[in-house]
N, C-alpha and C positions, 0 to 999 in steps of 0.2 A: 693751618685750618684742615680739619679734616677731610676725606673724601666722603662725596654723599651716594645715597644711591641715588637712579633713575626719579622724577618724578611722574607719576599713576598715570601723568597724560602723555607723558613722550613715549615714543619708543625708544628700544634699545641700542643703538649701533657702536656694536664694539671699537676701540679704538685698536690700530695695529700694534700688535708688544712693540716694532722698532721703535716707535716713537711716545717714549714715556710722558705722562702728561705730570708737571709739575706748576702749583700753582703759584709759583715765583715766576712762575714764565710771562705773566701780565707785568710784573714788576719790570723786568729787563726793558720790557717796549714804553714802558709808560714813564720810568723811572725819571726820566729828564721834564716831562713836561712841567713840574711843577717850578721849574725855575722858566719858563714860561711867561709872558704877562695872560692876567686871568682870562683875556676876550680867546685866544691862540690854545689855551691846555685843552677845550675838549676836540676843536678840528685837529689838534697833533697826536691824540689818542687815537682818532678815527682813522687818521691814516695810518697810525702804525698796525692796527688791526689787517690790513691789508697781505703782511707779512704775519699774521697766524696760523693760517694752513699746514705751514713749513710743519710745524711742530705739534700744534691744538687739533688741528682737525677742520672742516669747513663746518661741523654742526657748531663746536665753539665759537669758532668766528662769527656766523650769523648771529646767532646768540648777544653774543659780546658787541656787534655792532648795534642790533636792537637795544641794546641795554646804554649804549654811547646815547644814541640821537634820540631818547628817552630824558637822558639829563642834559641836550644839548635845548629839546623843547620844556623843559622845566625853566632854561638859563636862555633864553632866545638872543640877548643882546652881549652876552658871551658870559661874565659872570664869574666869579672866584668860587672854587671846588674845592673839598677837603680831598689829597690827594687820595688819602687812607680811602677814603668812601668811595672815590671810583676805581681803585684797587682791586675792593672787597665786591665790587660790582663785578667785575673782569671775573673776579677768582669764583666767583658762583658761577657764571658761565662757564668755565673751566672744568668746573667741577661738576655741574647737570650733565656732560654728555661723556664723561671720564666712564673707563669700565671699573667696574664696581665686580664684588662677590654679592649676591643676592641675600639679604638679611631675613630673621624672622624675629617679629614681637608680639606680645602676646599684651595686650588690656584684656584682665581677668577677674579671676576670682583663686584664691589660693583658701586653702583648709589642712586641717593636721592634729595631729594628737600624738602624744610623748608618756611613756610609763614612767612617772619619777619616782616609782617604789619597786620595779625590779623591769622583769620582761615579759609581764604580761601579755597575751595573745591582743591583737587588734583587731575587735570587731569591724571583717571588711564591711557589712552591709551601714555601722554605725559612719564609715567616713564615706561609704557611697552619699547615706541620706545628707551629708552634712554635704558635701559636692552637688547634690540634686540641686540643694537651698539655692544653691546660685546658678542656674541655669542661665538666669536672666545677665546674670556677666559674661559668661561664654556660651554661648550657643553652640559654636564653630568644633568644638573639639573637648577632649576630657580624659585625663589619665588619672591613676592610681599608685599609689606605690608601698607596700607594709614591708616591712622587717621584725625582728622581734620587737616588741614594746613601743613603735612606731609605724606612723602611717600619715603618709602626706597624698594630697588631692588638688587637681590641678583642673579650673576651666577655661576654655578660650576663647577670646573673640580675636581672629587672625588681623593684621593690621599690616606689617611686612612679613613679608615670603609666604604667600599664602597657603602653599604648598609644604612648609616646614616647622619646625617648633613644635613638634609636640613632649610634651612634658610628663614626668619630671624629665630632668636632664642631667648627664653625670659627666666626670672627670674622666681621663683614658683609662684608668684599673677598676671604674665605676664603685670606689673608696667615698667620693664626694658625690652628693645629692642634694639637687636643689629645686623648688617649684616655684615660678614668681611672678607677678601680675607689673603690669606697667610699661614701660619704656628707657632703654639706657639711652640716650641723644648720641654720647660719645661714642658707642660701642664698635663702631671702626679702627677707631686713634688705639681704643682698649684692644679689639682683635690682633691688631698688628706686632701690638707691642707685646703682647702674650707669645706670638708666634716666633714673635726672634727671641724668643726666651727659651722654644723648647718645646712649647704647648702644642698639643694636637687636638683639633675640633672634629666633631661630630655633627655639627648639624650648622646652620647660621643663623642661629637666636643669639639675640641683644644677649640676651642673659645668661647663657652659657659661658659670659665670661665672669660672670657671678664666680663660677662652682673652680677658674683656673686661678682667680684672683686671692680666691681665699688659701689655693694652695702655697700661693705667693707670697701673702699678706697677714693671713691669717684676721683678729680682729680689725685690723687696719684696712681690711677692704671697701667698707662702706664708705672712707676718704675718697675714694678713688672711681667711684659711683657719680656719674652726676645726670639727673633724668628726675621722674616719678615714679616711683615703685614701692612695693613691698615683696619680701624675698627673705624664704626661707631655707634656708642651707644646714645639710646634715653631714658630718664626718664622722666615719666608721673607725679611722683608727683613733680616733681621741673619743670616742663618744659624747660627740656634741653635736647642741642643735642648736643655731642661731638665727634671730628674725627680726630682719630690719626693714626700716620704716625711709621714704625720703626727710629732704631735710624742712621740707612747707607742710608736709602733712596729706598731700595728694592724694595720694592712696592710703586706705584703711585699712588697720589692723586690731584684732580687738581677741583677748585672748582672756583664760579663767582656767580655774584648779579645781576639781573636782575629781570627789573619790580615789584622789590618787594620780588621777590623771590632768597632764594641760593640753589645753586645747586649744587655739586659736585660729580665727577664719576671718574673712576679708568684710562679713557681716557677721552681726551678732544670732540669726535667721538658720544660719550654719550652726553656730554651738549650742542654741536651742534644737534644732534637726536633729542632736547625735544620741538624744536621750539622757546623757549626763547633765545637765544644764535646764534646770527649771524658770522659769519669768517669775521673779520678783521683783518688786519697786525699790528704788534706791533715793530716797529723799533728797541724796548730795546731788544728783544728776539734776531733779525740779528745781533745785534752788539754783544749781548752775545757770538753769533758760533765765531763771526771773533775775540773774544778777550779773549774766551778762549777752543774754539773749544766743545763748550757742550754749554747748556741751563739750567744752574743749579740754576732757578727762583731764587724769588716768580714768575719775569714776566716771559711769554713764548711770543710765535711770535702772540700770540692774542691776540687782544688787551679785557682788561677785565678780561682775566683767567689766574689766577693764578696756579701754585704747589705750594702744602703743604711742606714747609723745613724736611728734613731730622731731627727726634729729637721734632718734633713741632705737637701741636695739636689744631685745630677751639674750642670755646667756644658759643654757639648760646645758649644763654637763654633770656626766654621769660618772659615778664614781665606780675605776675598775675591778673594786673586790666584791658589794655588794650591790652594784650596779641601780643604787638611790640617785636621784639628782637632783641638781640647788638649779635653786633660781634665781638671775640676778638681772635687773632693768640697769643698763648702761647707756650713758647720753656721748653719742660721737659729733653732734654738733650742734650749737643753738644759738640761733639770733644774737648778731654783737655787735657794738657801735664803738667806734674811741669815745677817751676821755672828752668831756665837753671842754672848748678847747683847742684841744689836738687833733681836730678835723683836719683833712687833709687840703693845703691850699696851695700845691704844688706847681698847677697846671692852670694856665688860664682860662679867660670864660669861653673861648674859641674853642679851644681844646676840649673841654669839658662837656659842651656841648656836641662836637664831632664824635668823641669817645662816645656819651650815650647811645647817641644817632649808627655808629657800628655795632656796639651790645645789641641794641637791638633789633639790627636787621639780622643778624648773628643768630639770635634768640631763634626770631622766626623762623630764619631758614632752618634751624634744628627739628623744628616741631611742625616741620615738613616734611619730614621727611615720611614714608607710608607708600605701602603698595595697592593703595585703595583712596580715589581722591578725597581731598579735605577740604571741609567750607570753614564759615564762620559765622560765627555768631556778632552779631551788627546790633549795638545800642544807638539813640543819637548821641553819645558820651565820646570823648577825643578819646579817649582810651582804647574800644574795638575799633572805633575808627583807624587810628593809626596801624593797626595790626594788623588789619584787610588793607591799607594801603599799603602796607611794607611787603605783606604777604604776595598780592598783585604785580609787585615790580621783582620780587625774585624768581618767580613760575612765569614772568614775562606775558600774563592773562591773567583776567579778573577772574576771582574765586566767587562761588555761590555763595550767599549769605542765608543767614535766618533770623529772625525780627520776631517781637513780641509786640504786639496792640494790647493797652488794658482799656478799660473806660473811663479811669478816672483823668479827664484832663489834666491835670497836675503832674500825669504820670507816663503821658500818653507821648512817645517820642518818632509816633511815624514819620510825621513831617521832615525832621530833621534826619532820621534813616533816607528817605527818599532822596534828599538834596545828596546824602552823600552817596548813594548806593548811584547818581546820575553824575557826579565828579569821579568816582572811580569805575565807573562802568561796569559795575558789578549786578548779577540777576541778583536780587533780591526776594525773598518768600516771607509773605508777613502773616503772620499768625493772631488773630485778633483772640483777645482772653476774657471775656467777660465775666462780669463776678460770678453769674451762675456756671463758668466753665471752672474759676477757682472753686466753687462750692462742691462742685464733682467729683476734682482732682484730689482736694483736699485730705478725705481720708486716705487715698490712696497712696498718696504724699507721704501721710505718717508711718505707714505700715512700711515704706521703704526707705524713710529717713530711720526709722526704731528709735525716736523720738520724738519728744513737743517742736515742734518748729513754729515758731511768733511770725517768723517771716512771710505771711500767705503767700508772696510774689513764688515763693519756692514752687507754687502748683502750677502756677504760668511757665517756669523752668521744664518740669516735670511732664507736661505736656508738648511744650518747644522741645526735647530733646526725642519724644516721639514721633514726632512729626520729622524728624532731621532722619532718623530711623525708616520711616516709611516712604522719605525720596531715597532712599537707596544709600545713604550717608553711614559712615561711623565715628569719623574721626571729625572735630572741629575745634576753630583755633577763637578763644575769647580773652577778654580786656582785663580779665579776674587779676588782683593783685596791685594795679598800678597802684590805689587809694593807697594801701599799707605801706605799698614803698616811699610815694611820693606825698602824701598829708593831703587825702582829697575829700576826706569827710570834715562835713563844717563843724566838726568838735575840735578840730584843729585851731581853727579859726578863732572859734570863739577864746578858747584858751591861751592862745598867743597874745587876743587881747586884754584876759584878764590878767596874764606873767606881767604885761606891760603897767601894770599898779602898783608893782614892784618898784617904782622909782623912791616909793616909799617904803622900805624897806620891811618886808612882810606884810603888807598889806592886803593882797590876794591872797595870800592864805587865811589871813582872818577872817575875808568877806565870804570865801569857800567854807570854812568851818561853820559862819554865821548862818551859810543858806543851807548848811546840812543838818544843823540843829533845829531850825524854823522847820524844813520838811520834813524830819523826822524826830517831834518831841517824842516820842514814847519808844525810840531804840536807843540804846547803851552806847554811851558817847566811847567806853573803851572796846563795845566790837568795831567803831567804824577806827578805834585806832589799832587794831589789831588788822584790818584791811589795808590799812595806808602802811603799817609795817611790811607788809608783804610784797608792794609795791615798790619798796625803795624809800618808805619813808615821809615822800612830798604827793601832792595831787599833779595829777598828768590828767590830758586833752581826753581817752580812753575810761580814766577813772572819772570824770565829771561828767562824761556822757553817761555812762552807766547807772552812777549815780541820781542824778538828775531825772532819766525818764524810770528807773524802777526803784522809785522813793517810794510810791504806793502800795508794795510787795505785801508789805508785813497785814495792810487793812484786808489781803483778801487771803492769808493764809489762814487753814483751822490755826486752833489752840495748839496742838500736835505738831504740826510741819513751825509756828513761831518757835516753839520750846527746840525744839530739832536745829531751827536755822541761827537762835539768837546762843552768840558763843562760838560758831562756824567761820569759816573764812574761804570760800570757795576760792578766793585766789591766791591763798596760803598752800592750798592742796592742787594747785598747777601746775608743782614744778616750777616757778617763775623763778627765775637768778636776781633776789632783791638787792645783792651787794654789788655787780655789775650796774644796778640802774640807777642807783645813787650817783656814778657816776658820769651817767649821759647826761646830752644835753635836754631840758626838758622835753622838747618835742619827738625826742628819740624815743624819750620812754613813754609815751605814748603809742606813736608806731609799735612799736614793742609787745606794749599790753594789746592795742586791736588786733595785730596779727598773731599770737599768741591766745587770742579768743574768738572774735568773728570771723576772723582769715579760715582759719584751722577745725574751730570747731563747730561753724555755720554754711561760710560762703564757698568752702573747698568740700564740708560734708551734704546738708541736708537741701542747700543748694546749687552742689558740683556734684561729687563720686555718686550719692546716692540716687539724685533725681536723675541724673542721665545716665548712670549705668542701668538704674531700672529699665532703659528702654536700649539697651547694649548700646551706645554711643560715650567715646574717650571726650573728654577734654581735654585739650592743652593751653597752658598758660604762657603765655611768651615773658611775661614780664616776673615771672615767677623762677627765674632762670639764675642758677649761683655766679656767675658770671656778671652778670648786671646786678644782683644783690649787690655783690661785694663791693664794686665801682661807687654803687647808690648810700651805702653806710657810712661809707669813708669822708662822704661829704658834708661840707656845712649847712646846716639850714636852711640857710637864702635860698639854696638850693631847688630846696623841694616845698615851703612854703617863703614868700616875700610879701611881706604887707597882709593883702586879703586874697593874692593871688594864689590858689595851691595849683599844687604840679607844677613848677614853674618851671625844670628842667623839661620835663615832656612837654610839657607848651611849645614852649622854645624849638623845641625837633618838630614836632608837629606844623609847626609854621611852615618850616621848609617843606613840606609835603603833602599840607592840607589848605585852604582859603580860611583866613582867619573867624570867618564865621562859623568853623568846622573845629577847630583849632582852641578857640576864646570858651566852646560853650561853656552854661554852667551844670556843673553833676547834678543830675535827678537821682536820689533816692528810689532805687526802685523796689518799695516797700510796699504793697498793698492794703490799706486801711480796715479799718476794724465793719463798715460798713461795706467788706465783700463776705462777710459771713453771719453780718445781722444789720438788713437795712435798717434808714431810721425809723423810728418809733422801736423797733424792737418788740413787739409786740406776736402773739401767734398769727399766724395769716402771711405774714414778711418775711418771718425767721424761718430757716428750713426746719425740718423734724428733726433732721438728727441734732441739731445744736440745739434745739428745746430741752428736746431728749436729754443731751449732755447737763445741759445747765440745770436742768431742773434738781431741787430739793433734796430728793432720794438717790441722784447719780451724785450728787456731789458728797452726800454724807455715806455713801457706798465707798468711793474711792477715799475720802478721807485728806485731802489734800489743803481742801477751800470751807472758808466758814461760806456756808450756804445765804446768810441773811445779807451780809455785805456785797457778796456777789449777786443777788436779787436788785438788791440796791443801787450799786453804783450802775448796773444795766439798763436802769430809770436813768438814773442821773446824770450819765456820762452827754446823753443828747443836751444837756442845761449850759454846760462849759461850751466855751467860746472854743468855737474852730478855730485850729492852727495854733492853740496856746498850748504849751509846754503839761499841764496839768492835763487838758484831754488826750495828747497825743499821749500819755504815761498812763491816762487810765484804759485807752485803748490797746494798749501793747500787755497791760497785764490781763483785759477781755478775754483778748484773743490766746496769749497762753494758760489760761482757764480753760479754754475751751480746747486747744489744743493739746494741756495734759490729758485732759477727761478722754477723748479721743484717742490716744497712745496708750491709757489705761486701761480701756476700753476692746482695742485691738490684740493687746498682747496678755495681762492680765487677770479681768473679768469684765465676759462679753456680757454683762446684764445691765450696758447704763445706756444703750441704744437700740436700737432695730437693724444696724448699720452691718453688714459682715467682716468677721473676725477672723485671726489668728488663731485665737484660745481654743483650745481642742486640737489643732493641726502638726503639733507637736508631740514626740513620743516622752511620756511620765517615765522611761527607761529606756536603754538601749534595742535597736532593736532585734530581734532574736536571728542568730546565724545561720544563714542561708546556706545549701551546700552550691549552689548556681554561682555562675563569675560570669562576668562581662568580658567580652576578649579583648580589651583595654586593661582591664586588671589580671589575667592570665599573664599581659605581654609584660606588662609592670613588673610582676611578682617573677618573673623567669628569667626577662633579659637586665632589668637592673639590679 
C-alpha cells in the first residue's frame, strides 16, 4: 500500500531516517494472532502494539492502539476478525504519521487550442477569455502557456500542497507539457517508481507525473492513471497533443473544430469565451434528455461540440513537413463484465465479503487524502452512510457532514441523517430546500449544467455544494456510484422479475414487446428495433426504465424535432460495445447501460462536476474506485442483487459497521417532482413567471422544440392521472424537460422566451482582438516553459 500524506488535521512529526517505517511492520506483530481462538486475536494485537515504538514511532502506536480498542468495542465479547482488516487498520496508522514529501493537486479547470492547419499565432487574449470562463473552478491560481499554433490554460483550486502546483507543468528539457484538473490517488506509488527510473521532479503535483509517464509510456500512460482527471499533455519532439479523460467520467471534457482550429475546455462556457465557437442547438443532445434523462455524448445540445467518452482519449499529431494534424478519438478503457457464466466463483462468501469491506476502506482512505479538511455528504441511504463511517474510523474522528431537507415527504431523509449523524458522532449541517429555493436555483442550475437537466433535485445539489463552500469546505466525500455498481435502482428489481417469465421460454420478451407497442402505437416498431440493436440485441433493467417513463416523448415534440428523432438512435451514437453485452449476464447489461448514461452523463455531470464546481467544491467518490470496480464485475449477481434485495454485497459490509436499521434502509430516489416548478392547478398565480414565460405559446414556437397545443394540454391534464402511476410520473418528467430545454434555450441561445437573465450576448461573435498587455502569469509561461 502506498504511503499517504499527513491528514489536514494532524500535524506533522517527522519520523527519524534511522528508523524506516514499513508497513509490513504491523504484519510481523500481528502475524500470528490469527491462529488465535477469535475471543484472544484482538487482546494479542494490543499487546503486541506495546513493542511499536521500537520501530513506528509512539504517534503510530497511539494511533494504532486507538484503532485496536475501536474494533475490540465493536466485538465486546471477543468475536472473529478478518485478519486482512485489522492488518489494513494497523498499516493506515503506520502510514498517517510516516514522513511523507508534501504533495500538490489541483480540482480545476483546463482549456486549450491546437493549429491543425499549420502554426498559426495564438490569440493570448482568446485563451485568457476561455481561462476567465472558469474562474469559478479555480479561484486559487492560473497559468498560461502558447507556443507556435498552441496554447494551453490552466485554473486552480489548491487541494494538496497548497503552496505548490502551479501549472502547466513540464518534463526536465521542458520538451513535455501538460495542464490537468483532478486528482491522481496513486500518485506516490507513481512518484517513486518514476524516480528509480531516472526522473527528476520539479515540483510535488499529482500530475507531474502525467508529463514523466508519458515519457515512459508514451499512449499507454493513461493505464497507469488511476484518480479523476482530465489531462492534457503536449510533446514537442513528436508534435502531439493528447487529452484524456478518467475512466467513470468524473471530470469533463468537451472539445470542437473550428476554423481550423481545436479546441477544448473543461466546460463548454470556455469554447464559447474564445470567439471561435458560436451557441447552436443540437437536436441529438434534446433527444438524449428525453431518451435517457442525461446527455451522455459524444453530442451535447451544441451543435459542433462534443464530450470526450468516459475511458477515451483525443490524438492530435502533427505532421512534420506541413505541420497539418489528424484527429483521432481513441478508447483506453470501457466498462467490462465476463461472459455470463464465467463469473468468478473462486472465493467464498466470507472472503468476498472481507475483500469488499478492504476495497473500500482502501477506497476511502485514498480520497482522503488533501491538505485542506474534508467532509461529507450525508443521505439517509447505506451508501453515504457507510462512507462517513469508514471515513470516521481511518482519520480516527468524526468528519463533518452536509444534508439536504426537501419538502416533499416522500423525499424528505432528515430523520434518518439525524439517527445516523448520532451513531457516528458526526456534526451534521442540514440544508433545508424548498421548492421555492429549487425554483431559484433552478435557472442557475442550467447555465452551469449547459444543459436540460429533468432532475430538479440537481438545484438542491447546486445549492448544498454552496453552502459546503461558505463553511470554509472544498473537498467532500459522497455515496455517488454505489446504485451502478451494485443494482440499487428499482428497475433492477423489476426486471429480474420480469427475466423470471422466462421459465417459459421467451415470454418476457414478448410481454416487453407487447407493452411497447400498446405505449407507443404510432412509433416504428423498426426504430425501437434499431434501439435494442444497439443495446446488445435483448431488453435490459436500463432499457425498460427509459423506455417506460419516456414513452410519452414523441406527444410533446414539434412536427420538426419527430421527423429529426424518428430514424435516430441516441444509443447507437454512445459508443456502447453492443457485442460485449450480448455477452453479459442480463443484469450486467443493465448496470452497463445506466452507468454509461445517468452515472456519466447526469449524476457525475449536471449533478456532480458541474453543480459543485459552480461553487469551487471537488467531489470524490469512493465507490467509484478501479480497484473495487474490478472486484465488483468479476462477480455473480447474487451478488449485487438476490431476490428483491439490491446491494446485497454492500449490505452485507454495512452490517458490520452500521445498526441494521441504517444498513436494511430502502433507496429514496432523490428526484424532485414536477410540482417544485408548477404547483398543483398550474394555473398563473402558482406558477412562477419565468415558467409561464417558458411555457407559453410563442417561447415554445420560438425555440421550436415542442408542439405548443399538447404541451398546453397535458399541463391540464397531468393533475387528472392518479399520483404515483407510471403514466403521471412519465408525464411529469417530460413537463419538466420542456421546461427545462426552454430555459437552456433561453440561456444560451435566444434570450427572448423569458424575463429571466441570460448568457446570450456574453459571448464574443469572434475572437477577441490582441492585446499588447500580458499578465505576469503569461510573461512567466511564455519565458520559462
Amino acid at each position: 500500500m502506498d504511503s499517504l500524506p499527513r491528514r489536514s488535521d494532524e500535524p506533522h512529526t517527522p519520523q527519524s531516517p534511522q528508523k524506516p517505517i514499513c508497513s509490513s511492520d504491523c504484519n510481523i506483530d500481528i502475524a500470528a494472532t490469527h491462529r488465535l481462538h477469535p475471543s484472544r486475536q484482538l487482546p494479542a494485537a494490543r499487546h503486541a502494539l506495546n513493542y511499536w515504538p521500537l520501530r513506528c514511532g509512539e504517534s503510530a502506536q497511539k494511533r494504532a492502539i486507538r484503532q485496536v480498542d475501536r474494533l475490540i468495542g465493536w466485538h465486546p465479547t471477543g468475536g472473529s476478525i478478518s485478519i486482512h482488516f485489522l492488518q489494513l487498520s494497523l498499516q493506515l496508522c503506520i502510514r498517517s504519521s510516516a514522513e511523507y514529501p508534501a504533495g500538490a493537486s489541483n480540482v480545476c479547470g483546463i482549456v486549450g487550442m491546437i493549429d491543425l492547419a499549420g502554426h498559426r499565432p495564438v490569440s493570448h487574449d482568446a485563451l485568457r477569455s476561455m481561462s476567465n470562463a472558469l474562474i469559478h473552478r479555480g479561484p486559487d491560481d492560473s497559468g498560461l502557456l502558447v507556443r507556435p499554433g498552441l496554447g494551453l490554460g490552466h485554473r486552480r483550486l489548491s487541494i494538496i500542497g497548497l503552496n505548490d502546483g502551479h501549472q502547466p507543468l513540464v518534463n526536465e528539457d521542458k520538451s513535455v507539457v501538460t495542464v490537468g484538473n483532478g486528482e491522481l490517488f496513486d500518485y506516490e506509488h507513481l512518484r517513486a517508481e518514476l524516480q528509480s527510473r531516472g526522473h527528476r521532479f520539479a515540483t510535488h503535483s499529482d500530475l507531474e507525473n502525467a508529463v514523466h509517464l508519458w515519457e515512459d509510456h508514451g499512449d499507454e500512460l493513461w493505464n497507469h492513471l488511476r484518480g479523476q482527471f482530465a489531462i492534457a499533455i503536449w510533446d514537442d519532439k513528436t508534435q502531439r497533443l493528447v487529452i484524456g479523460r478518467d475512466r467513470f467520467g468524473i471530470c469533463p471534457v468537451y472539445w470542437a473544430v473550428r476554423d481550423g482550429w481545436l479546441l477544448f475546455a473543461s466546460e463548454i462556457k470556455a469554447l464559447l469565451a474564445s470567439g471561435l465557437v458560436q451557441p447552436v442547438a443540437d437536436w441529438r443532445g434534446i433527444e438524449q434528455i428525453f431518451t435517457c434523462m442525461s446527455v451522455p455524448g459524444p453530442a451535447t445540445c451544441f451543435e459542433g461540440i462534443q464530450t470526450l467518452l468516459p475511458g477515451h482519449f483525443l490524438s492530435i499529431q502533427r505532421d512534420p513537413v506541413d505541420h497539418t494534424a489528424q484527429v483521432e478519438d481513441r478508447t483506453y478503457w470501457e466498462i467490462d463484465y465476463p461472459d455470463w457464466g464465467q463469473e468468478d466463483s473462486s472465493l467464498s462468501d466470507e472472503a468476498i465479503v472481507d475483500e469488499f469491506e478492504r476495497l473500500m476502506i482502501q477506497s476511502v482512505d485514498r480520497r482522503l487524502r488533501a491538505d485542506v479538511p474534508v467532509v461529507g455528504c450525508l443521505s439517509g441511504g447505506v451508501d453515504s452512510t457507510l462512507v462517513v463511517a469508514m471515513a470516521n474510523h481511518v482519520l480516527g474522528r468524526p468528519i463533518k457532514t452536509f444534508t439536504v431537507s426537501v419538502d416533499d415527504p416522500r423525499l424528505d431523509e432528515t430523520s434518518d441523517v439525524a439517527q445516523s449523524s448520532r451513531h457516528m458522532g458526526s456534526e451534521s449541517v442540514v440544508l433545508h430546500c424548498s421548492n421555492n429555493d429549487i425554483l431559484e436555483q433552478y435557472p442557475a442550475l442550467i447555465r452551469a449544467a449547459e444543459a436540460p437537466v429533468i432532475d430538479t433535485a440537481s438545484a438542491a445539489v447546486l445549492r448544498l455544494s454552496q453552502l459546503i463552500r461558505e463553511h470554509g469546505f472544498k473537498v467532500a466525500l459522497t455515496g455517488q456510484g454505489a446504485d451502478e455498481l451494485m443494482a440499487g435502482y428499482v428497475w433492477f428489481k423489476t426486471s429480474s422479475m420480469s427475466d423470471r417469465l422466462n421459465i417459459i421460454p421467451g415470454l418476457s420478451t414478448r410481454i416487453r414487446k407487447w407493452y411497447t407497442r400498446f405505449a407507443t402505437p404510432n412509433y416504428p416498431w423498426s426504430d425501437i428495433e434499431r434501439h435494442m440493436q444497439s443495446i446488445g440485441g435483448r431488453y435490459n433493467a436500463a432499457f425498460d426504465a427509459f423506455g417506460r417513463v419516456f414513452t410519452p416523448r414523441f406527444d410533446f415534440y414539434s412536427e420538426q424535432m419527430r421527423e429529426h428523432a424518428l430514424g435516430h438512435s441516441s444509443f447507437a451514437e454512445m459508443g456502447l460495445n453492443p457485442n460485449r453485452m450480448k455477452k453479459w449476464a442480463p443484469l450486467n447489461q443493465g448496470l452497463y447501460l445506466t452507468s454509461r448514461t445517468l452515472l456519466s452523463g447526469m449524476l457525475l455531470s449536471s449533478k456532480g462536476d458541474r453543480a459543485c464546481m459552480n461553487a469551487s467544491v471537488e467531489m470524490r467518490h469512493p465507490f467509484l474506485d478501479e480497484d473495487l470496480f474490478d472486484f465488483c464485475a468479476k462477480l455473480q449477481s447474487r451478488w449485487k442483487l438476490r431476490g428483491l434485495q439490491d446491494k446485497f454485497l454492500l449490505r452485507a459490509v454495512a452490517d458490520k459497521w452500521l445498526p441494521k436499521t441504517m444498513s436494511r434502509r430502502r433507496k429514496a430516489m432523490f428526484l424532485t417532482p414536477w410540482e417544485s416548478l408548477c404547483p398543483p392547478g398550474g394555473g398563473k398565480g402558482t406558477t412562477p413567471t419565468y415558467v409561464e414565460e417558458l411555457l407559453s405559446e410563442e417561447s415554445l414556437r420560438r425555440s421550436g422544440y415542442f408542439d405548443p397545443a399538447n404541451v398546453i394540454r397535458w399541463r391540464h391534464d397531468v393533475q387528472k392521472l392518479r399520483r404515483g402511476s407510471l403514466l403521471r410520473m412519465s408525464i411529469e418528467m417530460c413537463l419538466v424537460g420542456v421546461v427545462s430545454t426552454q430555459l437552456w434555450h433561453h440561456s444560451y441561445i435566444d434570450n427572448s422566451l423569458s424575463s429571466l437573465p441570460s448568457l446570450v450576448g456574453q459571448f464574443p461573435r469572434q475572437p477577441p482582438q490582441e492585446s499588447e498587455r500580458r499578465t505576469s502569469e503569461e510573461i512567466a509561461a511564455i519565458s520559462n516553459v
